[in-house]
C-alpha positions as CSV (number, residue, x, y, z in Angstrom):
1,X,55.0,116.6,16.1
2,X,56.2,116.7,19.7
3,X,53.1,117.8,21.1
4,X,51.5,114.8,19.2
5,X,54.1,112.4,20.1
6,X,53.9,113.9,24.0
7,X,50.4,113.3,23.8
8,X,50.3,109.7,22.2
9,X,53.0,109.0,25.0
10,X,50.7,110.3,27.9
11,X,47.8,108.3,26.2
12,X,49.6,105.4,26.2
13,X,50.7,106.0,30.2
14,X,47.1,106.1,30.9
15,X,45.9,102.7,29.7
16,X,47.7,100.5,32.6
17,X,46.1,103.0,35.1
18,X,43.1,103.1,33.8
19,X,43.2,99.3,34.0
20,X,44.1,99.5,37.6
21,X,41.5,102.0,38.9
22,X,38.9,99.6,37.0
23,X,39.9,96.6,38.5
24,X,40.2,98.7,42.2
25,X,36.4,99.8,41.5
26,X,35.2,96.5,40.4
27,X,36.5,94.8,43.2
28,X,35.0,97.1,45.2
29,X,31.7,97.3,44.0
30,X,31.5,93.5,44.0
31,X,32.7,93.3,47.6
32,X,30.0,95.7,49.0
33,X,27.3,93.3,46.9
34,X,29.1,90.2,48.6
35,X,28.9,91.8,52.1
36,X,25.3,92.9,52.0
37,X,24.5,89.3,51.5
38,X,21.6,90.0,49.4
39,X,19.4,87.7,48.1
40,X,20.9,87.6,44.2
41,X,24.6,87.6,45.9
42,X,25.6,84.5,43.2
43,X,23.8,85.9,40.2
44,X,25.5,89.1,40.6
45,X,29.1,87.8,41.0
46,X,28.9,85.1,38.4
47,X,28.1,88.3,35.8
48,X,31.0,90.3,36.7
49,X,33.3,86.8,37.2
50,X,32.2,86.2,33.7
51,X,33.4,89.1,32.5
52,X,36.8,89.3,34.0
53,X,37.5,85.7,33.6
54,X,40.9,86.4,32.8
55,X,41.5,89.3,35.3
56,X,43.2,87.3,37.9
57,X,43.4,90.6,40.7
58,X,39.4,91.0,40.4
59,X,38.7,86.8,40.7
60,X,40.9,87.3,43.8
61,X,39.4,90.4,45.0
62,X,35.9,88.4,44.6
63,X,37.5,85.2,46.5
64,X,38.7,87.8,49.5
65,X,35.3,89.3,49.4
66,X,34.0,85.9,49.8
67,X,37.2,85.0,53.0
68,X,36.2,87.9,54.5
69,X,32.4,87.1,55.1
70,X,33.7,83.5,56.8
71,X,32.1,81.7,53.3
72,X,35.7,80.0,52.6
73,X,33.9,77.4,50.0
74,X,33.3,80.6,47.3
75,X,36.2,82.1,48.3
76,X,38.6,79.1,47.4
77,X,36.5,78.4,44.1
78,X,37.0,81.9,42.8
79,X,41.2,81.6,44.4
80,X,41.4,78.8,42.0
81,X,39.9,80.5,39.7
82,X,42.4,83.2,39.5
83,X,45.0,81.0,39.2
84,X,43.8,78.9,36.5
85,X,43.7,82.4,34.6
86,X,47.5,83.3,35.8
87,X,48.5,79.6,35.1
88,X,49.1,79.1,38.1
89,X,51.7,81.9,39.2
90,X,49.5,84.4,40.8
91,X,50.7,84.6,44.0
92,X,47.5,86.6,45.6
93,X,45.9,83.7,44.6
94,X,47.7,81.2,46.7
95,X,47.8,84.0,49.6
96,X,44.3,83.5,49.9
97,X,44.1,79.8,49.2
98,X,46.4,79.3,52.4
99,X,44.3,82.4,54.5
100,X,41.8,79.3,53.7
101,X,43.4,76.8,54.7
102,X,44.8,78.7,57.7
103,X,41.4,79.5,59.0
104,X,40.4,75.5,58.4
105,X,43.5,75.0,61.0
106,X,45.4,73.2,58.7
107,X,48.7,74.4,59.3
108,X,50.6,72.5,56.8
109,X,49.0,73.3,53.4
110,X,48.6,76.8,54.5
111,X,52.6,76.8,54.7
112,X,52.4,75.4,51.6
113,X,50.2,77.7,50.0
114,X,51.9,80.5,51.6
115,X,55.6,79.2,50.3
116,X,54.2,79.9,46.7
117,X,53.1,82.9,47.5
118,X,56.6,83.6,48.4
119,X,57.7,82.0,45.1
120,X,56.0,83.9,42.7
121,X,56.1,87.1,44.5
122,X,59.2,87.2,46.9
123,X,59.2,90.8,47.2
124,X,56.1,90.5,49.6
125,X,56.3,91.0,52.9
126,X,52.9,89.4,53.7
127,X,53.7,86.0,52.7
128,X,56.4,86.1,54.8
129,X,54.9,86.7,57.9
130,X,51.9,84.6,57.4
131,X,54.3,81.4,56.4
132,X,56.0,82.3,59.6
133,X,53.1,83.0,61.8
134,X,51.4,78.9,60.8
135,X,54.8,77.7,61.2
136,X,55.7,79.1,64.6
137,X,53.1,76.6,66.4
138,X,55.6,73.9,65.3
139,X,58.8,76.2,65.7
140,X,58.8,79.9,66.8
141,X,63.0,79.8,66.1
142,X,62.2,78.1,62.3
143,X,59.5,80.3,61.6
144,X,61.6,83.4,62.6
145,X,64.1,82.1,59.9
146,X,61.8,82.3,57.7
147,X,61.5,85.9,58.2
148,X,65.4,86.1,57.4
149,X,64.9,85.1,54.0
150,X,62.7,88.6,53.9
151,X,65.4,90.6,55.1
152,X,67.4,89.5,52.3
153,X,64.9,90.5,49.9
154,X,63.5,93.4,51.4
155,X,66.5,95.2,53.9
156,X,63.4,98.5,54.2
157,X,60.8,95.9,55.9
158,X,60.7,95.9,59.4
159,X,62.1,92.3,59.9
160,X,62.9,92.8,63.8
161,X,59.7,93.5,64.1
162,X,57.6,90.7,62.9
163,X,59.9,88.4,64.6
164,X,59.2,90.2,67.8
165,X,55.5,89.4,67.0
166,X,55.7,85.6,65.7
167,X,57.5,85.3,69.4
168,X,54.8,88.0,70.8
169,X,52.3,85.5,69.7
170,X,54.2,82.1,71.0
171,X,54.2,83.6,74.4
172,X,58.1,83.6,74.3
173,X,58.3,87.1,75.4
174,X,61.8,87.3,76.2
175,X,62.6,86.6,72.8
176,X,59.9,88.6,71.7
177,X,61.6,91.6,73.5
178,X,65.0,90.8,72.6
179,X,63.6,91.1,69.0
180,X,61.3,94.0,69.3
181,X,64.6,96.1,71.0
182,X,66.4,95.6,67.5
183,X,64.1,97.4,65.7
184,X,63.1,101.1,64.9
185,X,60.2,101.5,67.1
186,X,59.4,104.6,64.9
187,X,59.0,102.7,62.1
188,X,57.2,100.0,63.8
189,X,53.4,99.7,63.3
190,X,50.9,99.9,66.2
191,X,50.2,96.3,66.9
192,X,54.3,95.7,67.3
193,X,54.6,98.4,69.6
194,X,51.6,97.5,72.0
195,X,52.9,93.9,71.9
196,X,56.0,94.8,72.8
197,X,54.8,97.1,75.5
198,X,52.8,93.9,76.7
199,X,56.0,91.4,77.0
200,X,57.5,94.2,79.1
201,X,54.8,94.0,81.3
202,X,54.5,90.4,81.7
203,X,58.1,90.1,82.1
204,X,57.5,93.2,84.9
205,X,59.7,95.3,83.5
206,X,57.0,98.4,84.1
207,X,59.8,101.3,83.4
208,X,60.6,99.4,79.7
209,X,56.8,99.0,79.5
210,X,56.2,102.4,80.1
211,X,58.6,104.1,77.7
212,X,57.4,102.1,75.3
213,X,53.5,102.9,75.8
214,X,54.2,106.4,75.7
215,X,56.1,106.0,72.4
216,X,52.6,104.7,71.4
217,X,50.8,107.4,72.9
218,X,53.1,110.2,71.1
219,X,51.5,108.0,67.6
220,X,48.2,107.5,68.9
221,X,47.4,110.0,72.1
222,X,43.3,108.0,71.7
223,X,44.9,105.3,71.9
224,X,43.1,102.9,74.8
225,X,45.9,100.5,74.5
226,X,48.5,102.4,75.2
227,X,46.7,104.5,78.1
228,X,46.1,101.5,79.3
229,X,49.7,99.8,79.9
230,X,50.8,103.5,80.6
231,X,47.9,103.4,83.3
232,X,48.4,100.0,84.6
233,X,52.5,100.2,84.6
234,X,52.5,103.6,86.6
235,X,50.6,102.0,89.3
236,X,52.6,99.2,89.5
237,X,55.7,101.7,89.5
238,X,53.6,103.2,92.5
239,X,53.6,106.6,90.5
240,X,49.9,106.6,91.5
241,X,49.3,110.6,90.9
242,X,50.9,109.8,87.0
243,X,48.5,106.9,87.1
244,X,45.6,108.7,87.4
245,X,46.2,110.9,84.4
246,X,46.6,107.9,82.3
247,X,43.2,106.2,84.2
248,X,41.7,109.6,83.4
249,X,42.8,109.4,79.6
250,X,41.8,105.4,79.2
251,X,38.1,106.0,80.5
252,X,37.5,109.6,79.4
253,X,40.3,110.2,76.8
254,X,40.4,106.9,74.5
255,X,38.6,106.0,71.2
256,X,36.9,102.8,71.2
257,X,37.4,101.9,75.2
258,X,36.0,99.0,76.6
259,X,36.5,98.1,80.5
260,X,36.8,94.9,81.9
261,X,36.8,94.1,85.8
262,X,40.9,94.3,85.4
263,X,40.7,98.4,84.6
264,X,38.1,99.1,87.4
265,X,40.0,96.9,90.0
266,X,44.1,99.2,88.4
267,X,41.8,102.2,89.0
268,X,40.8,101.5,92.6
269,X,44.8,100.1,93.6
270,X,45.9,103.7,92.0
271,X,43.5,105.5,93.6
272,X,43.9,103.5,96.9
273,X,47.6,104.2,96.4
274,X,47.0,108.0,96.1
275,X,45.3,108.0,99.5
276,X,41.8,108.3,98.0
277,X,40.4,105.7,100.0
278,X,36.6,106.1,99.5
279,X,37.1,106.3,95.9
280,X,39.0,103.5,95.5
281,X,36.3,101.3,97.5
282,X,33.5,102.7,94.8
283,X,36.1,101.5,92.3
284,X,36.2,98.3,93.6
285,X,32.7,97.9,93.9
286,X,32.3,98.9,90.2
287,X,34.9,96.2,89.3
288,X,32.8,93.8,91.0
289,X,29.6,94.7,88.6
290,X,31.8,93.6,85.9
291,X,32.0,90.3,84.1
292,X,34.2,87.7,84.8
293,X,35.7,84.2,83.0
294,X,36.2,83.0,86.2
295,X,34.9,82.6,90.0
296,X,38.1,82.7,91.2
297,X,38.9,86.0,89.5
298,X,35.7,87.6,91.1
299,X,37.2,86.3,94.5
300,X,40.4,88.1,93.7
301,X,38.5,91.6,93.5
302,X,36.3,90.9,96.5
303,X,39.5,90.5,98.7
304,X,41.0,92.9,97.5
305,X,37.5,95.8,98.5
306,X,37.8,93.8,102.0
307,X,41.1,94.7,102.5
308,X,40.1,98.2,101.2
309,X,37.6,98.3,104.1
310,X,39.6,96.7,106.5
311,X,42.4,99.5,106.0
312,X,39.9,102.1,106.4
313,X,38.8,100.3,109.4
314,X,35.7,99.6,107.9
315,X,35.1,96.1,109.6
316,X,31.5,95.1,109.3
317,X,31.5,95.5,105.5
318,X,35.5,94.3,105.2
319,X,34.1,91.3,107.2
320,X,31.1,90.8,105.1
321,X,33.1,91.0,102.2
322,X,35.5,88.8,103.4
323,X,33.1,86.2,104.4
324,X,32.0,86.5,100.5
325,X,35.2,86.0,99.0
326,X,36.0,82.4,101.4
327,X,32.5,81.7,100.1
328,X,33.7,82.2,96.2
329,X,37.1,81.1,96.0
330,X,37.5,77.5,94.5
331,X,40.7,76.6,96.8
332,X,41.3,78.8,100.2
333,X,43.6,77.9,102.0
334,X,44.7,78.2,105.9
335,X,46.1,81.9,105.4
336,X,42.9,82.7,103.6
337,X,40.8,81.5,106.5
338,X,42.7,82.9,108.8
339,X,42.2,86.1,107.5
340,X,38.5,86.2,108.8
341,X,39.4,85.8,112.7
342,X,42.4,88.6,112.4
343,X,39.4,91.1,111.0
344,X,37.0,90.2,114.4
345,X,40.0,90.5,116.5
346,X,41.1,94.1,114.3
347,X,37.3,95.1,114.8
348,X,37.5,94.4,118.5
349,X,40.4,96.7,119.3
350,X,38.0,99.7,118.4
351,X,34.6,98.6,120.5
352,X,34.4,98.1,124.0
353,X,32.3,96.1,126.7
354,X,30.0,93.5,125.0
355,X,30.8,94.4,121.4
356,X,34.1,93.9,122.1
357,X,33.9,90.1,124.0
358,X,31.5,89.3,121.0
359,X,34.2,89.6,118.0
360,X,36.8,88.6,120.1
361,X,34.9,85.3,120.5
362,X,33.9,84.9,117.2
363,X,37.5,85.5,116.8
364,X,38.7,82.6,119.5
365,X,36.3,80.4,117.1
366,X,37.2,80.7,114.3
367,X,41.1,80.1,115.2
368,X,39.7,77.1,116.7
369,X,38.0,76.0,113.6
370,X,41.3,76.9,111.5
371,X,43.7,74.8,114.3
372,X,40.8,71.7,113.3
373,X,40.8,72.1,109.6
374,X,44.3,72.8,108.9
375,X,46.7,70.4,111.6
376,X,49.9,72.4,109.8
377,X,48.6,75.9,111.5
378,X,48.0,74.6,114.7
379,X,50.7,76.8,116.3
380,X,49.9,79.9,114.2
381,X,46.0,79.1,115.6
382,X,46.9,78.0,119.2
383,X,49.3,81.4,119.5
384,X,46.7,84.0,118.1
385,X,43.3,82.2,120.4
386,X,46.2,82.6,123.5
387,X,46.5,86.4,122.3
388,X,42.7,87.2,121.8
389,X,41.6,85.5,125.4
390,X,44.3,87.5,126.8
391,X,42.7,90.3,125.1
392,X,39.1,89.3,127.4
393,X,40.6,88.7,130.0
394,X,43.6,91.7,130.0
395,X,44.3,91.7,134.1
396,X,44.7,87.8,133.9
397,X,42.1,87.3,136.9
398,X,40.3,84.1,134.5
399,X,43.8,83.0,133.2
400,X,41.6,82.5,129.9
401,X,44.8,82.8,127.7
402,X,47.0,80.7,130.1
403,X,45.7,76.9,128.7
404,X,46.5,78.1,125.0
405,X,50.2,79.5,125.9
406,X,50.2,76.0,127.3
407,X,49.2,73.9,124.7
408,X,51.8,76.4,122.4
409,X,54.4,75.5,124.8
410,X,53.8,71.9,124.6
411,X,53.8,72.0,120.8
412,X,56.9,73.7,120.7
413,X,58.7,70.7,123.0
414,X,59.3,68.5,120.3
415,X,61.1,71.1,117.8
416,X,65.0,70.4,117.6
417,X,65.0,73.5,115.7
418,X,63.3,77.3,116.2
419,X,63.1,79.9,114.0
420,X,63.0,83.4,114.7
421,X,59.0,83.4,115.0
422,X,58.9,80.4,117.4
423,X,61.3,81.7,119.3
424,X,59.1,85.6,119.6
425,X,55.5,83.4,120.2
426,X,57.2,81.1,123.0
427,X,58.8,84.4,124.4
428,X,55.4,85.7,124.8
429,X,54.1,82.6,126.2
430,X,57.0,82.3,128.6
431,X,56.6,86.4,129.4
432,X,52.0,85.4,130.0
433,X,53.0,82.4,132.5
434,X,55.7,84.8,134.7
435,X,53.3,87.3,134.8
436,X,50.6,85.5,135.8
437,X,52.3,83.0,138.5
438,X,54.2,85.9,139.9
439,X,50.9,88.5,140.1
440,X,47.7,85.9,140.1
441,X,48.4,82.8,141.2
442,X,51.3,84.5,144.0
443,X,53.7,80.7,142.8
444,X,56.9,82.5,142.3
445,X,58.8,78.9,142.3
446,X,56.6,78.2,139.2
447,X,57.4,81.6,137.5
448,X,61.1,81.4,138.2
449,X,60.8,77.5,136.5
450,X,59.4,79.9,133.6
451,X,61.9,82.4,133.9
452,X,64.5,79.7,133.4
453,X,62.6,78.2,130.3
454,X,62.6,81.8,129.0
455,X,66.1,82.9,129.5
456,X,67.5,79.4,127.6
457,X,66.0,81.0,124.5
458,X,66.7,84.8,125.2
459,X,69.8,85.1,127.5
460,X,69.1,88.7,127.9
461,X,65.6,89.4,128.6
462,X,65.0,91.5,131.4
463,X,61.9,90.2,132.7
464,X,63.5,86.4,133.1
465,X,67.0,87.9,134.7
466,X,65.1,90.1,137.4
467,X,62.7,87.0,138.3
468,X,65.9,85.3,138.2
469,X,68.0,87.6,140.9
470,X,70.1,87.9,137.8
């Protein structure tokens, strides 16, 4: 008798099971015919709809199905479907109905659909979070209440979490890391913990960042989003030797890894920053073979291999490149075109005889052009065409620089005020005209009157007191 009533009792434990696993592999049998989009799709799912008519969990597995190939007309008849067979109350059901709705953009019945999800099933998480996540494009602070009707229900769901995200995802991301630091970032799932690696890096808090990437990484070591912020954060914390591990471990290392101009253009500023120049300038050039959403971008990355060549003294090709970027940027302005004449004048100081005059007038031009095109850098153009004629003409004999200090002079006359840069270009104006009255032009009455100008704005240079008798 006991074995007989142990065995009636284990056949009886079997039946719900049974029922489950049929409905499991039913739904999934139907979902594989629904995804292969064959060409008796309907005929097929009408037979086994028919024959589960009642079976609410298979009509909404056949609706999902149906959601998850973007075909939301079937999916919402077979949703309604399933509830008509659960009068109503089956709260997968009106998950799906407001996935629907969601997907339609229409915010408010998906909320509403969502809230009786919550009704008949208030024990689910997911409802939760979705209700939240339409709701936070009217109110991130409401929807995240939302989430603290959850924690009531369920105190073992990560509530911290998914309020860290619904901010995450409003681009609040102080919030979303004040959130995300009051949870259990070991019981938090992937997506929360890259998130809240990225607010930490937009915010630039790159050590946070880090720490929390690497927490990822001890999960997920493959992980190409997590070798990623651990790359891109240990360059920006200028551990560049650290950076290249992780740059290693995102291109080599990672599951799934695709590169965008951004990696390529992180790999050359860490490599650059490592002191291994000519790799970073391939780098560079590979970021440029990337694509881009914008021109402006491109322009960005093509600087940034100029500068690369300018620092290696690399000036034809930092020069061309340069020339490319003015070229590709929507909005230069008078610092970016004045960046072109200080690479002529750079690539002068390393030629000699007729190379040499060449950039250095191309250099004079193109302040000149800049002083035209941009009246507020006048000064800054007058100062530096004064420093590269001085550089053609170094003993003075042509006084080439001596109009320019001149005209800087003159600018300067109307100023109530000088700061400390006005002060340093009119002391070198001041310091050209001594020199050259005293040496060239053998006027010392004029230098003195220069001397005088000079020492009213720097009492103690030497030059001016000596002239002076000081």
């Amino acid at each position: 008798m006991k074995y007989l009533f142990a065995g009636a009792l284990m056949l009886g434990l079997s039946v719900p099971v049974m029922a489950q696993e049929d409905t499991k592999t039913i739904v999934e049998s139907i979902t594989k015919v629904i995804k292969s989009k064959s060409g008796d799709v309907q005929a097929q799912v009408k037979v086994v709809a028919k024959k589960n008519k009642k079976n609410a969990d298979v009509l909404v597995g056949i609706g999902r199905a149906f959601y998850e190939v973007k075909d939301t007309a079937n999916a919402r008849i077979y949703a309604e479907q399933a509830n008509k067979a659960a009068k109503n109350k089956c709260a997968s059901a009106w998950l799906l109905l407001g996935d629907i709705s969601a997907l339609s953009d229409d915010g408010g019945a998906a909320a509403q659909h969502y809230q009786q999800a919550i009704y008949f099933d208030p024990q689910n998480p997911e409802a939760y979070y979705k209700y939240a996540n339409v709701y936070r494009k009217v109110s991130p602070t409401a929807a995240v209440m939302k989430l603290e009707e959850l924690r009531a229900k369920r105190p073992d769901v990560a509530v911290d979490a998914l309020a860290g995200r619904i901010y995450y995802m409003s681009n609040d991301f102080d919030k979303a890391i004040a959130a995300y630091k009051k949870a259990d970032i070991a019981k938090m799932e992937e997506r929360d913990i890259t998130d809240y690696a990225m607010a930490l890096y937009f915010k630039q808090k790159n050590a946070e960042s880090l720490s929390v990437a690497q927490e990822g990484l001890k999960k997920k070591p493959r992980d190409a989003a997590f070798n990623r912020l651990a790359f891109f954060n240990s360059t920006d914390l200028k551990n560049y030797d650290q950076a290249l591990l992780y740059a290693d471990a995102l291109f080599n290392k990672s599951d799934s890894a695709k590169f965008s101009y951004f990696d390529y253009t992180y790999y050359g500023n860490a490599l650059n920053g490592a002191k291994k120049y000519e790799e970073a300038i391939d780098m560079f050039k590979k970021a440029l073979d990337q694509e881009f959403d914008s021109k402006d971008k491109k322009a960005g990355v093509i600087k940034t291999l100029s500068d690369a060549l300018s620092s290696q003294e690399k000036y034809d090709e930092a020069i061309k490149y340069y020339n490319d970027y003015l070229a590709a940027y929507s909005t230069p302005t008078a610092t970016d075109h004045a960046g072109l004449p200080q690479l002529y004048y750079y690539k002068a100081s390393k030629e000699t005889g007729a190379d040499m005059i060449a950039s250095l007038k191309k250099a004079d031009e193109l302040y000149g052009k800049l002083a035209e095109k941009y009246p507020d850098a006048i000064e800054y153009a007058t100062f530096w065409r004064a420093r590269v004629n001085n550089a053609m003409d170094n003993e003075q004999k042509d006084a080439l620089a001596k109009p320019h200090y001149e005209k800087l002079i003159e600018l300067y006359s109307s100023r109530t005020e000088l700061n400390n840069a006005d002060k340093s270009r009119l002391k070198e104006s001041y310091l050209y005209l001594i020199s050259y009255y005293a040496r060239i032009a053998d006027d010392m009455a004029k230098a003195k009157e220069c001397a005088e100008k000079l020492i009213q704005i720097d009492p103690e240079n030497a030059v001016a007191k000596q002239v002076l008798g000081i």
